[in-house]
C-alpha positions as CSV (number, residue, x, y, z in Angstrom):
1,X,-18.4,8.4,-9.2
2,X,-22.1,8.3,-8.2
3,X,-24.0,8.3,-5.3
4,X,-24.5,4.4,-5.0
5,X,-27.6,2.7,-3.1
6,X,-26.7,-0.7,-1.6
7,X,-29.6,-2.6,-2.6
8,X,-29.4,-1.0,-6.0
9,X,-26.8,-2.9,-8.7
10,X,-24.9,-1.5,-11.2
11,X,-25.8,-1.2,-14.6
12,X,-24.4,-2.7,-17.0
13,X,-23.5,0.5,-18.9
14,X,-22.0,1.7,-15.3
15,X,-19.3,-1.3,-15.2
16,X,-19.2,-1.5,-19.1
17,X,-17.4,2.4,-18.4
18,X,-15.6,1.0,-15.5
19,X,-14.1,-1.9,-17.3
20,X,-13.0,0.0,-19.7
21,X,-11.4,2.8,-17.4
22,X,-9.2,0.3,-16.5
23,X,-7.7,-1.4,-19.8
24,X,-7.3,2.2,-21.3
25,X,-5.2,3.1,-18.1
26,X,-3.1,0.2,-19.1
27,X,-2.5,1.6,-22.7
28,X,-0.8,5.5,-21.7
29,X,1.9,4.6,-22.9
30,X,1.3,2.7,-26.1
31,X,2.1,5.0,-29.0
32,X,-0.2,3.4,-31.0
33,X,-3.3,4.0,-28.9
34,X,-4.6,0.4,-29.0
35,X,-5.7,-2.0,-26.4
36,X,-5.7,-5.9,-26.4
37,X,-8.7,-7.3,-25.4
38,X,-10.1,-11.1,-25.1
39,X,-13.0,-12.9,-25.5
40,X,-14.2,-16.9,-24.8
41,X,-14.3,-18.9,-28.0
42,X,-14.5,-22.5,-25.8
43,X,-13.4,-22.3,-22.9
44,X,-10.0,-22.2,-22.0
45,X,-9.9,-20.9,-25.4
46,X,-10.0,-16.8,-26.1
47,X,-10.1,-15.1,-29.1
48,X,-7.8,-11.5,-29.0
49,X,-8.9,-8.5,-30.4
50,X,-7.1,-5.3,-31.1
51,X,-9.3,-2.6,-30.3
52,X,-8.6,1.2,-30.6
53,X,-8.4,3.0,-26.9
54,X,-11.6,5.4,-28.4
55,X,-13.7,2.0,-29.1
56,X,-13.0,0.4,-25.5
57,X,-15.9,1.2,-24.0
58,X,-17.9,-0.4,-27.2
59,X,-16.5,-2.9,-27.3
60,X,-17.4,-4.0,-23.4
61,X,-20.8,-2.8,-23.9
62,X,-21.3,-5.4,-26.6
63,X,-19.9,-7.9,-24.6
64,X,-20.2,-7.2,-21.3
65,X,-22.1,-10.6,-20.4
66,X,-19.0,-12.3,-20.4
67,X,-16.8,-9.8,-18.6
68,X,-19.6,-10.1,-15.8
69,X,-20.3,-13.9,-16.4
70,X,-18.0,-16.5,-14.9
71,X,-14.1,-16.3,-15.7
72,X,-14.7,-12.8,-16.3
73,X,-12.2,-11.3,-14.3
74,X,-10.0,-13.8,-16.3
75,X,-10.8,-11.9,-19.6
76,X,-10.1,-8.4,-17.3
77,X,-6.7,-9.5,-16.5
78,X,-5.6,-11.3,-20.0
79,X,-6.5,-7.8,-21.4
80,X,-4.8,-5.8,-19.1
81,X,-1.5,-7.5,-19.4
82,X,-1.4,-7.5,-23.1
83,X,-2.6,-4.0,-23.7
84,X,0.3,-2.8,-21.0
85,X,2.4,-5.6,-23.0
86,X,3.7,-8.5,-21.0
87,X,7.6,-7.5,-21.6
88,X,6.5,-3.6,-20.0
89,X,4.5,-5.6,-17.3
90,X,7.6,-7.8,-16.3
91,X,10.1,-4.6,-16.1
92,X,7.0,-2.8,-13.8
93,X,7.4,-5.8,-11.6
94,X,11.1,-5.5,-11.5
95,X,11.3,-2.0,-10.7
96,X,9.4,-2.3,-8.0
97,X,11.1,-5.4,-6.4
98,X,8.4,-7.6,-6.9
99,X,7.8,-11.0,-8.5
100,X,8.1,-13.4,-10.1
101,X,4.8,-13.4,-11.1
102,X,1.4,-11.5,-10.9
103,X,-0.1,-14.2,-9.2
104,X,1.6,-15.7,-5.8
105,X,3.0,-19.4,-6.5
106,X,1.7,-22.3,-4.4
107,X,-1.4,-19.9,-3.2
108,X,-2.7,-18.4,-6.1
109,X,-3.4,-15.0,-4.2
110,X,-3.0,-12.3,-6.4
111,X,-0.2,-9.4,-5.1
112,X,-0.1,-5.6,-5.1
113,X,1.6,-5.7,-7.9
114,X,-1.9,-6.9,-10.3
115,X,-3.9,-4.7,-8.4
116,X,-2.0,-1.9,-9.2
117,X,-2.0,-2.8,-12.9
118,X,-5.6,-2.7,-12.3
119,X,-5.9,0.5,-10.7
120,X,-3.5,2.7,-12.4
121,X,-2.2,1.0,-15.1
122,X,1.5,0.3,-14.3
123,X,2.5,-3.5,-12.8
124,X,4.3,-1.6,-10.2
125,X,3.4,-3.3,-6.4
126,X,5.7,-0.8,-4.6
127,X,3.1,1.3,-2.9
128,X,5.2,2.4,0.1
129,X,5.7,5.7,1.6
130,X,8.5,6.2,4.0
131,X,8.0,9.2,6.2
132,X,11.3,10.3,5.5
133,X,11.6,9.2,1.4
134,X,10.4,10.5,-1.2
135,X,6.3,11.2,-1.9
136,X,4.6,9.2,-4.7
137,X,3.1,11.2,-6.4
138,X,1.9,8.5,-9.8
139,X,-1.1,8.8,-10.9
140,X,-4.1,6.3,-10.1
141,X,-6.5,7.2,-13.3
142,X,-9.6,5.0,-11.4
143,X,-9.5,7.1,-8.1
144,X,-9.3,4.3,-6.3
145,X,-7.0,4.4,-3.4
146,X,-5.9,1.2,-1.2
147,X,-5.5,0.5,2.7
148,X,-3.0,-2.1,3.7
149,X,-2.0,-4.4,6.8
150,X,1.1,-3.2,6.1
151,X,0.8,0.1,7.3
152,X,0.8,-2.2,10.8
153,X,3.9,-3.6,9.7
154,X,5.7,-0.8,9.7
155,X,5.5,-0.2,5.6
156,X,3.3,3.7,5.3
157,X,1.4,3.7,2.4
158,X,1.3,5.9,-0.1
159,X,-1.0,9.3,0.8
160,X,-2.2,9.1,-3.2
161,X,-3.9,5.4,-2.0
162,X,-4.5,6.3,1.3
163,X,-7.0,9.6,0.1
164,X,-8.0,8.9,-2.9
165,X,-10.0,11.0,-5.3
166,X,-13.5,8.6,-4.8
167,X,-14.5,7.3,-1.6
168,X,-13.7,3.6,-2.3
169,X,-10.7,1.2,-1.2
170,X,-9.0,-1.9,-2.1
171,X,-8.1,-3.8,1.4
172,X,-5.1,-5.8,1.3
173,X,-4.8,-7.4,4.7
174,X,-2.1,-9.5,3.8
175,X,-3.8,-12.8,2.1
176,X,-6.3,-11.5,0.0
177,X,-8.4,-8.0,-1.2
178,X,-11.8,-6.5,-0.4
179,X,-13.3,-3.5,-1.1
180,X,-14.4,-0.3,1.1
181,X,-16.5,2.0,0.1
182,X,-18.6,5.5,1.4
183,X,-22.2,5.1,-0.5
184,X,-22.3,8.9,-0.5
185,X,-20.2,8.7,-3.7
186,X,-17.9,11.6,-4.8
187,X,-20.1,14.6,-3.8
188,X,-19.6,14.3,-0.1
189,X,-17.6,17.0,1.5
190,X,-14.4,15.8,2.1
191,X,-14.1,17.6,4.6
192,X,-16.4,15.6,7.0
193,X,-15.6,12.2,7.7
194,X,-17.3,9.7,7.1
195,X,-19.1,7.8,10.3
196,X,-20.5,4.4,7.8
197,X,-18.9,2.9,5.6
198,X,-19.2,-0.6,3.8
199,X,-17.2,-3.6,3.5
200,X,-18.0,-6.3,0.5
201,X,-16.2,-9.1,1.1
202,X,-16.5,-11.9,-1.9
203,X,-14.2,-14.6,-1.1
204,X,-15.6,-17.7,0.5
205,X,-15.9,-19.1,3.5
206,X,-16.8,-15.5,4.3
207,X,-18.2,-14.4,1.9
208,X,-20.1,-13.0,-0.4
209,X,-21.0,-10.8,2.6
210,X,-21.4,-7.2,2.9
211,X,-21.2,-5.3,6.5
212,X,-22.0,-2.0,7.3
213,X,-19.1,-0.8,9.6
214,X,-19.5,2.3,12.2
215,X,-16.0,4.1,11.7
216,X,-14.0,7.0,13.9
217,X,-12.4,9.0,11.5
218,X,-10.4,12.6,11.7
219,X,-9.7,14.8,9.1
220,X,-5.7,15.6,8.5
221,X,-3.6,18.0,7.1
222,X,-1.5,17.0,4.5
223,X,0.4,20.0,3.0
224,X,-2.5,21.9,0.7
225,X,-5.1,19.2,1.0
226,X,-7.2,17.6,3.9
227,X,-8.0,13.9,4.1
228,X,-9.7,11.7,6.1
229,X,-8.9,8.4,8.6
C-alpha cells in the first residue's frame, strides 16, 4: 500500500505481511480460524503446519526464505488450497463453471480460477461482468484488481477488478499473468489518471523484464465512485 521505488526491493517484512494477506483471505470462512501452511522438509517433501489466522504473519516472517527461495510459490499455493480446504476449493471451481483443475492440463498455465483464490480467497474464476447482468460486488481483501484479454473478446470484467482499491493489476492476456502497477502507491488522487505505469513481466523468453509504459487514461463515472482507464 506504499509508495514503491523501482530500484528499491521489498523487504522481507513487506512480503512476509503480503503473504500472509493472502492465506488468511483463504481462511473467512473456516470457523475455526486456522490456516494450513507448508514448509520443505526434502524436497518434494513438505511438512504441514496448522497455524492460527492471528499467528500467520509469524509464522512467514520466520520462514520467509523459503517462501521467497525457489519453489516458493509452490508452498504459497499448497497453503492456500488447504487453508480454503480442497473439497471448498473444488465446489468454487464448479460454481463458477471452471475446471477441472487449478492448473490447465497439457500447458501447465495457471487459470483465473487460482488467481482468484490468490487474490480474494475464493477458487471462483468467473470474473465477468455483463453490461446487462448482475454487478459483482465480492470482495477482493488484497486490493488487487485484474485486466483481461477478455474484455477484447467480448467477456467485461468485473468493475471491482477493473478499479481496484491499490493501483496494481494482474494481466491475463490469455496464456499467462503479469503484473501492472502505478509506483505512486495508494496515496495518489484517484482522481487523476495516471500517465506511467509499469509492467514486470517474469516469464521467460521475455522475461524477467520490467517496462515503463506511457499510458492514456480517462477518469469514469461509475454510479457514486470515479475510476480510471
Amino acid at each position: 500500500e506504499k509508495q514503491c521505488s523501482i530500484g528499491k526491493p521489498f523487504t522481507d517484512e513487506e512480503i512476509s505481511v503480503a503473504l500472509a494477506k493472502i492465506i488468511k483471505g483463504c481462511a473467512q470462512d473456516r470457523e475455526d480460524r486456522m490456516c494450513d501452511l507448508f514448509l520443505w522438509k526434502e524436497k518434494p517433501d513438505v511438512a504441514q503446519e496448522h497455524v492460527k489466522i492471528d499467528h500467520v504473519e509469524d509464522f512467514m516472517r520466520k520462514h520467509i526464505s523459503q517462501y521467497k527461495g525457489e519453489g516458493g510459490i509452490i508452498l504459497l499455493i499448497y497453503a492456500a488450497v488447504a487453508t480454503r480446504r480442497p473439497d471448498v476449493v473444488r465446489q468454487d471451481i464448479t460454481a463458477g463453471l471452471g475446471g477441472p483443475s487449478l492448473i490447465e492440463p497439457g500447458t501447465w498455465f495457471c487459470n483465473t480460477d487460482i488467481i482468484s483464490l490468490l487474490l480474494r480467497g475464493v477458487a471462483n474464476g468467473d470474473i465477468g461482468e455483463p453490461e446487462d447482468g448482475p454487478v459483482k460486488d465480492f470482495d477482493v481483501h488484497t486490493g488487487v484488481g485484474l485486466l483481461s484479454i477478455e474484455e477484447y473478446n467480448g467477456i467485461p470484467i468485473a468493475e471491482v477488478l477493473k478499479s481496484p482499491k491499490l493501483p496494481v493489476w494482474i494481466l491475463h492476456n490469455g496464456s499467462h499473468f503479469t503484473t501492472l502497477f502505478d509506483e505512486r502507491g495508494q496515496n495518489q488522487d484517484l482522481l487523476t489518471p495516471p500517465t506511467t505505469l509499469f509492467h514486470w513481466n517474469g516469464l521467460p523468453p521475455e522475461g524477467p523484464r520490467m517496462m515503463k509504459l506511457k499510458v492514456k487514461a480517462k477518469t469514469v463515472s461509475k454510479g457514486k465512485t470515479n475510476a480510471y482507464f
